[in-house]
C-alpha positions as CSV (number, residue, x, y, z in Angstrom):
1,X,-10.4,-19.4,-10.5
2,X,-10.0,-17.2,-8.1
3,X,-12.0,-16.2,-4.8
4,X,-11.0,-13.6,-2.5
5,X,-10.0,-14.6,1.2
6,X,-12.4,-14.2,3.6
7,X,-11.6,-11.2,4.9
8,X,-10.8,-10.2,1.7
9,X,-7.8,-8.3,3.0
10,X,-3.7,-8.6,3.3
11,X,-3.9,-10.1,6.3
12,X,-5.8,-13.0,5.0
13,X,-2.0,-14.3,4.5
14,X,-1.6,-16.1,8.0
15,X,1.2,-14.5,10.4
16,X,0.8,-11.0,9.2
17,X,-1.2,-7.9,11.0
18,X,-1.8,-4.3,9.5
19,X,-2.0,-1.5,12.1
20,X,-3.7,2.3,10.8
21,X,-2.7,5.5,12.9
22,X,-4.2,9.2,11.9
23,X,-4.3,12.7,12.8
24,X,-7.6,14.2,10.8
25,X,-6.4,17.7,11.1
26,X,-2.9,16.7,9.8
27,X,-4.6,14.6,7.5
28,X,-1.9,12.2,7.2
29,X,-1.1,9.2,9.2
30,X,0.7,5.9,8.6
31,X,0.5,2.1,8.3
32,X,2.3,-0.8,9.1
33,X,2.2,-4.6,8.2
34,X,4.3,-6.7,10.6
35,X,4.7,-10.7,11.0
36,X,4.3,-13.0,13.5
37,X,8.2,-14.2,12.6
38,X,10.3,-12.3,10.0
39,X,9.3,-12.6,6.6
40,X,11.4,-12.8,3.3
41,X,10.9,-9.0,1.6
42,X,12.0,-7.5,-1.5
43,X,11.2,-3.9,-3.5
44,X,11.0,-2.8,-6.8
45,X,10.6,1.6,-7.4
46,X,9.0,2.2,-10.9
47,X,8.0,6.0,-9.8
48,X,10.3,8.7,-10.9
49,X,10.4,10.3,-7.3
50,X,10.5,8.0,-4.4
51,X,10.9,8.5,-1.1
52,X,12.6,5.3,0.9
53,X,14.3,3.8,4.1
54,X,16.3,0.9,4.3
55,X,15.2,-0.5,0.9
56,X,18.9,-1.1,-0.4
57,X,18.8,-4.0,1.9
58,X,16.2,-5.9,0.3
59,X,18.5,-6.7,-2.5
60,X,19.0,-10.1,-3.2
61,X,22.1,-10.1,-2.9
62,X,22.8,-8.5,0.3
63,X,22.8,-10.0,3.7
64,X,19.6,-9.6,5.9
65,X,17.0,-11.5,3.9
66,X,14.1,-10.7,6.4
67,X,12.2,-7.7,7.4
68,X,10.4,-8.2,10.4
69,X,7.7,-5.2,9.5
70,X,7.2,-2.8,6.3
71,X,5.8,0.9,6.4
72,X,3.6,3.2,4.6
73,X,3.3,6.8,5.6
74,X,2.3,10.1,4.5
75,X,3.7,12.9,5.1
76,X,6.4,13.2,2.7
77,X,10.5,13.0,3.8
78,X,8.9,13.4,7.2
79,X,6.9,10.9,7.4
80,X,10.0,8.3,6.7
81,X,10.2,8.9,10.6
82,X,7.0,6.4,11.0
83,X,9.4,3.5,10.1
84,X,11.9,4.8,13.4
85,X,8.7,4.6,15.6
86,X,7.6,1.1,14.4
87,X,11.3,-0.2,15.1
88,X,11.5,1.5,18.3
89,X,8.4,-0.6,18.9
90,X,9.5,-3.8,17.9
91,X,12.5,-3.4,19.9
92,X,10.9,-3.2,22.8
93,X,9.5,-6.6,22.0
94,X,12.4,-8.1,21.7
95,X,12.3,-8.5,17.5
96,X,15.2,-7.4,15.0
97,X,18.3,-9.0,13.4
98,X,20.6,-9.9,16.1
99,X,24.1,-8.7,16.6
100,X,25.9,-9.9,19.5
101,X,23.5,-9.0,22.6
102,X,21.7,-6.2,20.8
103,X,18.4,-6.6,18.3
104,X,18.1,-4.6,15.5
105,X,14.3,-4.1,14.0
106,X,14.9,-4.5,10.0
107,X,11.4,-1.9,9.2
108,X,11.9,-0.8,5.5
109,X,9.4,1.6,4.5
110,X,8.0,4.2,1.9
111,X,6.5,7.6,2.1
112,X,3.8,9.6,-0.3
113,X,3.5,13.3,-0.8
114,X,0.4,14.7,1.0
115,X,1.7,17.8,2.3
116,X,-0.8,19.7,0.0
117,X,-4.2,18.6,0.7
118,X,-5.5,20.9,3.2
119,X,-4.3,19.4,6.4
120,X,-2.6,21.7,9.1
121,X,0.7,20.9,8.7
122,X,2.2,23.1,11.5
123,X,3.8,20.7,13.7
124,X,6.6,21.7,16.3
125,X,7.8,18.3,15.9
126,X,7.7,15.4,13.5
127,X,4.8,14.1,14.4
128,X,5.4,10.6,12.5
129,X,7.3,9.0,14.3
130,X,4.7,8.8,17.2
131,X,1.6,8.3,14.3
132,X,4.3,4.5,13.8
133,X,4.4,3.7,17.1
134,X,0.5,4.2,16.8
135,X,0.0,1.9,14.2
136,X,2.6,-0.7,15.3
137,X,-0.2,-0.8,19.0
138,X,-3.0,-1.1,16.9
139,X,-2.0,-4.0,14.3
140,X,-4.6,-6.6,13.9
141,X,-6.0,-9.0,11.9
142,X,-9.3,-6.3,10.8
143,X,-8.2,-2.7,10.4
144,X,-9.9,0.0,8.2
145,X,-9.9,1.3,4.9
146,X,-10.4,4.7,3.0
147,X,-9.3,7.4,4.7
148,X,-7.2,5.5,7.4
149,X,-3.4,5.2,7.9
150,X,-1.3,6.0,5.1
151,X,-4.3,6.9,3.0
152,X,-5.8,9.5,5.8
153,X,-4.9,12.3,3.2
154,X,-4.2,10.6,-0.4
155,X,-5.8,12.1,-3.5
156,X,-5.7,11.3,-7.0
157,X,-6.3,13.3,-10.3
158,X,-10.1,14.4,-9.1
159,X,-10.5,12.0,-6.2
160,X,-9.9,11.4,-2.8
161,X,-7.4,8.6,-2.4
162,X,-7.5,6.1,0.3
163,X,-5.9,2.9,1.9
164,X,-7.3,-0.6,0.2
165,X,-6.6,-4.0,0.2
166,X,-7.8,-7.6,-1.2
167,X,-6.7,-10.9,-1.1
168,X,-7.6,-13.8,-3.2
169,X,-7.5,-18.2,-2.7
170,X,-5.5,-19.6,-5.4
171,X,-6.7,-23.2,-6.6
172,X,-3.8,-24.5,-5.2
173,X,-4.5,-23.2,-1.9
174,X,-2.1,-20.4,-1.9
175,X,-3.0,-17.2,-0.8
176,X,-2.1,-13.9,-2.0
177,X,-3.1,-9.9,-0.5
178,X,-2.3,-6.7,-0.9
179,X,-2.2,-3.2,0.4
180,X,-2.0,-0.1,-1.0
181,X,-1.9,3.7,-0.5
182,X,-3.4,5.4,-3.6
183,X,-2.1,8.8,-3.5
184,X,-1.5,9.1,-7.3
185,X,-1.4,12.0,-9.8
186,X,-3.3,9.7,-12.3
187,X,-6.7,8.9,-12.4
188,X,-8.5,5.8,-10.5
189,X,-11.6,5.8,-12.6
190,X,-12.2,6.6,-16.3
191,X,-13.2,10.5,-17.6
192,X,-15.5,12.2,-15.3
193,X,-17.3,8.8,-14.4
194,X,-17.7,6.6,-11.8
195,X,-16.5,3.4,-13.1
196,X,-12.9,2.3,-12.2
197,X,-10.2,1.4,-14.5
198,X,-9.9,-2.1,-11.9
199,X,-13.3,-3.0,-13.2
200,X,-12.5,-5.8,-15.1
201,X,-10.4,-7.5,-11.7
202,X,-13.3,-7.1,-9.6
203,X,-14.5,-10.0,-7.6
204,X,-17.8,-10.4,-5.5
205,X,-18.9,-6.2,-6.1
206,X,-16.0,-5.2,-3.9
207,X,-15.8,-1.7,-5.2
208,X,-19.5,-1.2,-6.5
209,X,-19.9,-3.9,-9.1
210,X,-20.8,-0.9,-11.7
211,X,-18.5,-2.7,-14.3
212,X,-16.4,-1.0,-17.1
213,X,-17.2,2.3,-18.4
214,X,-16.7,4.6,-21.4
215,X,-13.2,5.6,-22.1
216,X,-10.6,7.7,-24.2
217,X,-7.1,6.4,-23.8
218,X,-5.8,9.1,-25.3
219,X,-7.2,11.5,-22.9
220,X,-5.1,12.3,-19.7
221,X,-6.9,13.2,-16.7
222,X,-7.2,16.8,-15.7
223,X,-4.7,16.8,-12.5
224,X,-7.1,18.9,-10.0
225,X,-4.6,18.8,-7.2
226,X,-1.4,20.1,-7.3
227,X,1.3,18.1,-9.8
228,X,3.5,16.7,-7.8
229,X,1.9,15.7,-4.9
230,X,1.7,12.1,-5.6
231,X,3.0,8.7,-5.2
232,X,1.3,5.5,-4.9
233,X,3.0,2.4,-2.5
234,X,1.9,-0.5,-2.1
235,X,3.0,-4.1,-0.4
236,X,1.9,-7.7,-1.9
237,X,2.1,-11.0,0.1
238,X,1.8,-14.5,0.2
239,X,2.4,-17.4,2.1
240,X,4.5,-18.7,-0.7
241,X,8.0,-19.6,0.1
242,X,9.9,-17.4,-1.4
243,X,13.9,-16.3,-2.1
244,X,14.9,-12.6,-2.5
245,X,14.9,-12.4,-5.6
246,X,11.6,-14.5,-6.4
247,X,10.3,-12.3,-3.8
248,X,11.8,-8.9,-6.2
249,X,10.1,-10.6,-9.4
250,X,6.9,-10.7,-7.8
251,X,7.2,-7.5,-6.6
252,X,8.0,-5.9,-10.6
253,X,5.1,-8.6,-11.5
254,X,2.5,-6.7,-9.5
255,X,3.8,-2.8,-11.2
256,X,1.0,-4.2,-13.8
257,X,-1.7,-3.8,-11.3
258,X,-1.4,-0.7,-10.6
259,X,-0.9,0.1,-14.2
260,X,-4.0,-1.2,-14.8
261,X,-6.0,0.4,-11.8
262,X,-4.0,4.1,-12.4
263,X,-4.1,6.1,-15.7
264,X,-1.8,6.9,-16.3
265,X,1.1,5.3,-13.8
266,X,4.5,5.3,-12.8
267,X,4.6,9.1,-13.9
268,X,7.7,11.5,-13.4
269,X,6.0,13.0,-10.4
270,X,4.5,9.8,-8.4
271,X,7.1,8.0,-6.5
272,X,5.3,4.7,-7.2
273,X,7.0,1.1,-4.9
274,X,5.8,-2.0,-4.7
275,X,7.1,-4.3,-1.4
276,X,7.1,-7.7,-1.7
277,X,6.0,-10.0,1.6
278,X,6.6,-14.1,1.6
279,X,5.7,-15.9,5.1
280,X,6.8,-19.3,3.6
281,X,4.0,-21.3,5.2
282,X,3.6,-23.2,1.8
283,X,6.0,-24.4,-0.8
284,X,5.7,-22.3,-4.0
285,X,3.8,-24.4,-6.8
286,X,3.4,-21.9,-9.5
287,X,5.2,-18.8,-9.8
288,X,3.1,-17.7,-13.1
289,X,-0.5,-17.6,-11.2
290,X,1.2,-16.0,-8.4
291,X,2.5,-13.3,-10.3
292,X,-0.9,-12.5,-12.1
293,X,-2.8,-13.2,-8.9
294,X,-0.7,-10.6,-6.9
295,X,-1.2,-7.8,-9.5
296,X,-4.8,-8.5,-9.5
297,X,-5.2,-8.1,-6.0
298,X,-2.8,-4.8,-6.4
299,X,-5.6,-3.2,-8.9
300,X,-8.4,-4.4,-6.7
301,X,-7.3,-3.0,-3.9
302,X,-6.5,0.5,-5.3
303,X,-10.3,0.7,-6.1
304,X,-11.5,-0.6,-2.9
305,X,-8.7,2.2,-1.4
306,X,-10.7,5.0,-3.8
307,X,-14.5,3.2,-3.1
308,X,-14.0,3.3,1.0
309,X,-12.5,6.8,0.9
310,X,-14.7,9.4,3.0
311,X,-15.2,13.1,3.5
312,X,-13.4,15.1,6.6
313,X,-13.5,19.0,7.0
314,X,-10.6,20.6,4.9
315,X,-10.7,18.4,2.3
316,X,-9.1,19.7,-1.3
317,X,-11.0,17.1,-3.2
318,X,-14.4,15.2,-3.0
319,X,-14.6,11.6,-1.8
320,X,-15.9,8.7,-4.5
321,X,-19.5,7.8,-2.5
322,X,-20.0,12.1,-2.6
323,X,-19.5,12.3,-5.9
324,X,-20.9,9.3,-7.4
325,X,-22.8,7.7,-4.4
């Protein structure tokens, strides 16, 4: 059975820290999750329009095996930038792959489209970059969801999006997180209800404890924002030890929990990426649980990310708690 850490958050995997940045009348921001020590990271894109940096690495069969911090941003091709400010960061400290004398900060990251949702968007310059170095500052083992970082200015169908995470204790002693971004063209909860497609994941009445709902699968959600503007990205961990490519298999394992938190998923328009994070602090006992475990915690979190979401001046779409709190 399984319980969910006590923070119930990604950072319930020991050695890693998750720092938020914003601008409210930008309504965009970024996030990063960074280690203590480098950690094995793979990808796997199952949206039809992604937006990426350095993700070619993380194959398995190519030669940096570590990232030393992963990125979620808003802000579209711009906000690829946030990963330059996080590595600028790191850096500093001293972290990256080393090549002769120099360090060189391996920050892979992934943006969403939230150019659309009422936010002023008249910048001078890119402002992204500085909103990464932000968030690298303010990593931690506690940050916030909703309407924080990455999720500052996500929406869904007829929803504000948001940032969320969970975690969950395996009975082996394992533990497992993730974080997520829910900026998605589908819908988070089912018809014009409150109840959330994650409902039947939910542990402890994380995101409400209203259970599962009425629904018509062959109803698509009405798409109130604008179709395109989408793209959900997430990161799983664990302090499994982990190769690349077990790394990449639980990183395609987890696509189902975002299938099963998102109607519909993995659409034309959403640029939908999963990262995959392994510490190593434990030898891997049982790759299946791990698997399911991981897209469990990938559903919950999108419903917490949707739950915590809040209202801000500007907004294009209402916030769960106003419509159904």
């Amino acid at each position: 059975m399984m319980k969910p850490g006590p923070r119930n958050l990604i950072t319930d995997v020991a050695g890693l820290r998750v720092g938020n940045a914003q601008d409210h009348d930008l309504k965009s921001g970024a996030t990063v999750l960074m280690g203590e020590a480098p950690f094995t990271a793979a990808v796997h894109v199952m949206g039809g329009a992604p937006g990426t940096r350095e993700t070619d690495l993380l194959a398995p069969d190519k030669l940096v095996q570590r990232a030393d911090a992963l990125v979620l941003s808003g802000g579209s091709a711009f906000g690829l930038d946030a990963a330059s400010g996080v590595a600028d960061g790191l850096r500093a400290m001293g972290r990256g792959f080393a090549v002769g004398d120099q360090r060189v900060p391996i920050v892979p990251g992934a943006i969403l489209f939230d150019l659309l949702n009422g936010g002023d968007k008249r910048w001078a310059s890119n402002p992204y970059k500085t909103l990464g170095q932000e968030a690298l500052a303010n990593a931690d083992g506690v940050f916030d969801l909703g309407s924080a970082g990455a999720g500052t200015g996500a929406t869904t169908a007829g929803l504000k999006g948001g940032l969320g995470s969970a975690s969950a204790i395996l009975p082996d002693g394992t533990t497992v997180g993730a974080l997520v971004a829910v900026n998605a063209l589908g819908a988070v909860t089912m018809g014009d209800g409150p109840h959330f497609w994650a409902a039947p994941f939910e542990l402890e009445g994380e995101f409400g404890g209203l259970g599962v709902g009425a629904q018509d699968p062959a109803r698509l959600p009405e798409v109130k924002g604008r179709q395109g503007a989408a793209t959900t990205i997430a990161i799983v961990a664990t302090d499994a030890t982990l190769t690349q490519a077990e790394a990449t298999r639980l990183a395609v394992t987890a696509h189902d929990g975002m299938a099963r938190a998102i109607f519909p998923s993995h659409t034309p328009f959403d640029g939908d990426l999963v990262f995959a994070a392994a510490t190593g602090a434990r030898p891997l006992a049982d790759p299946l649980m791990l698997g399911h475990a991981a897209a469990c915690c990938l559903s919950r979190a999108i419903a917490r990310g949707v739950y915590a979401a809040t209202p801000a001046p500007g907004d294009v779409l209402p916030c769960w708690s106003g419509a159904f709190g």
